[in-house]
N, C-alpha and C positions, 0 to 999 in steps of 0.2 A: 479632876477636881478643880474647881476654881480657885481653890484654897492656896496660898503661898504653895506650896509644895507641888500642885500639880503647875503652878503658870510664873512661877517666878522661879526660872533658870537664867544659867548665862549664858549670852551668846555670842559666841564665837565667829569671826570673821580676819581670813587673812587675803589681805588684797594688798601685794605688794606694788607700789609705784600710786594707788590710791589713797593710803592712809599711815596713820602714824600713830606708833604703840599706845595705846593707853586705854582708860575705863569712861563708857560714858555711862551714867545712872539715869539716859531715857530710854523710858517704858518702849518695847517691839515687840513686834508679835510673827507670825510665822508668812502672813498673807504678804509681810517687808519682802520676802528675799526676792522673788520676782519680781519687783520693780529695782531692787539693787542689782542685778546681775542683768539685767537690759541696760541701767545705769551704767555699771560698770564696763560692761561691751559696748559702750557708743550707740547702743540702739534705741532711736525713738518709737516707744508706742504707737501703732498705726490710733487713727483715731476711734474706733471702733474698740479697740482693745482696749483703749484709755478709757470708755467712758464706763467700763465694767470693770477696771481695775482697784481691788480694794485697799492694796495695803501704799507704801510712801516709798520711795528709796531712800538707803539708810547711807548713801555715799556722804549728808551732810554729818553724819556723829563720824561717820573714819577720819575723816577731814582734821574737824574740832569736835571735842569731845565734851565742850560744854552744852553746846549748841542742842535745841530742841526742836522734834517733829514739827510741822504744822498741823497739828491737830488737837483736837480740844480732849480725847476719850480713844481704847480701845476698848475693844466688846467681845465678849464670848457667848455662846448659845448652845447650850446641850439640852436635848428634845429629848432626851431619852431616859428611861432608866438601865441600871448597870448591875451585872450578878454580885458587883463587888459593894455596892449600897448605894452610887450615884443616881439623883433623881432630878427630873428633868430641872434645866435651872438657866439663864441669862446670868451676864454681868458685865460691869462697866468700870473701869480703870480710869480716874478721870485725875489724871498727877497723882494726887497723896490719897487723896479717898478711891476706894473701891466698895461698891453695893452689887450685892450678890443678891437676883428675888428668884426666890423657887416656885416657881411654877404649878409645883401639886397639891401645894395648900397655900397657895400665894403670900408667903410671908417674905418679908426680906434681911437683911442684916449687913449693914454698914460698917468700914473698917477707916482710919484715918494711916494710912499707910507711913507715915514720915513721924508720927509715933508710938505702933503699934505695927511691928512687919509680921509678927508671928499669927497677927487676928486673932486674942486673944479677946478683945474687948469690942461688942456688938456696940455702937453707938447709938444704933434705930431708930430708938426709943430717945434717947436723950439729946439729938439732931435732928427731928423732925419734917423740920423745914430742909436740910442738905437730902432729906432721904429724899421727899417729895420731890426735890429737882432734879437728881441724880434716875430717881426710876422714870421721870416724866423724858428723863433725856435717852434712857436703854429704850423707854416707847414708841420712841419716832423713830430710834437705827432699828428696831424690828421691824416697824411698819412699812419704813424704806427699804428695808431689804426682804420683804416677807416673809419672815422666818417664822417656819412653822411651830405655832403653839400649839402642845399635843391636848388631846382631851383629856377632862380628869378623872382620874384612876377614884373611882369609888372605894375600891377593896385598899385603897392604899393607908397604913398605917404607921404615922412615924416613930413610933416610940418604937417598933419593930425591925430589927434589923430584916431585910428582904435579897430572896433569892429569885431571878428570873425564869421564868417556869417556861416548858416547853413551848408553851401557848404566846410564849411574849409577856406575858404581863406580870409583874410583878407580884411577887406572893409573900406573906411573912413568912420567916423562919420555923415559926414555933408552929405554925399550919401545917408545913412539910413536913416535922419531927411528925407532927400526930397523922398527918396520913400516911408515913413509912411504917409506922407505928401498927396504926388499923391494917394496914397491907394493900394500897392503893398505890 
């Protein structure tokens, strides 16, 4: 989920002789730890591995724990759908705001992180202008990184919770009651 609960955990790092106790509250993400553990071991990225390298090392938050990445957004990208209801979706973490656009009925939804962590209040609609630059900015890290935008699911209906059918594609619930039902 893109949702707090699937992408805002905490993380943990002990690197003794590198860093010193405490919390920092910037955003990481999973693509960090291999550029911090080359960090950490003194080893320079050949050049070839750097220029495919996507995430930052995190050796400047152990350091100081005020201190902030260089970079402007992290991003997420799920192409898929899920037996458990996820459906394919993008998103961008940009400091306080994060915009979450799904993909299978192209809608979006906007959060302001720093006051609202639970995502409780869609702003979309009433921030316009943030949504338009925040999605115009998830556009180019897809473009740049080609990330696959899947095609749209005709049969897909949201108001329907959905089960993943053997075939791959997603199916509503209440279609499967009725063809367990029929005997199918």
């Amino acid at each position: 989920s893109s949702y707090a609960g699937g992408v805002r955990v905490p993380g943990v790092i002990y690197a003794p002789g590198h860093s010193t106790p405490g919390v920092s509250n910037e955003p990481i993400i999973t693509v960090d730890v291999f550029p911090t553990i080359l960090d950490l071991a003194n080893i320079p990225p050949s050049a070839s591995l750097a220029a495919v390298l996507d995430g930052q090392s995190l050796v400047p938050l152990l350091k100081n724990h005020k201190a902030q990445l260089n970079r402007d957004a992290i991003y997420f990208h799920y192409p898929h759908y899920h037996s458990e209801g996820a459906v394919p979706h993008s998103a961008i973490r940009a400091r306080d705001w994060k915009l979450i656009h799904f993909l299978n009925d192209d809608h979006t939804e906007l959060y302001h992180l720093g006051q609202d962590l639970s995502e409780k209040n869609d702003l979309s609609k009433s921030q316009p202008d943030k949504t338009a630059e925040l999605l115009a900015q998830l556009d180019r890290w897809r473009h740049s990184v080609q990330a696959q935008i899947p095609p749209k699911n005709p049969n897909y209906d949201s108001s329907q919770p959905t089960h993943i059918s053997s075939k791959g594609s997603p199916t509503p619930l209440r279609q499967i009651d009725r063809e367990r039902i029929a005997g199918n």
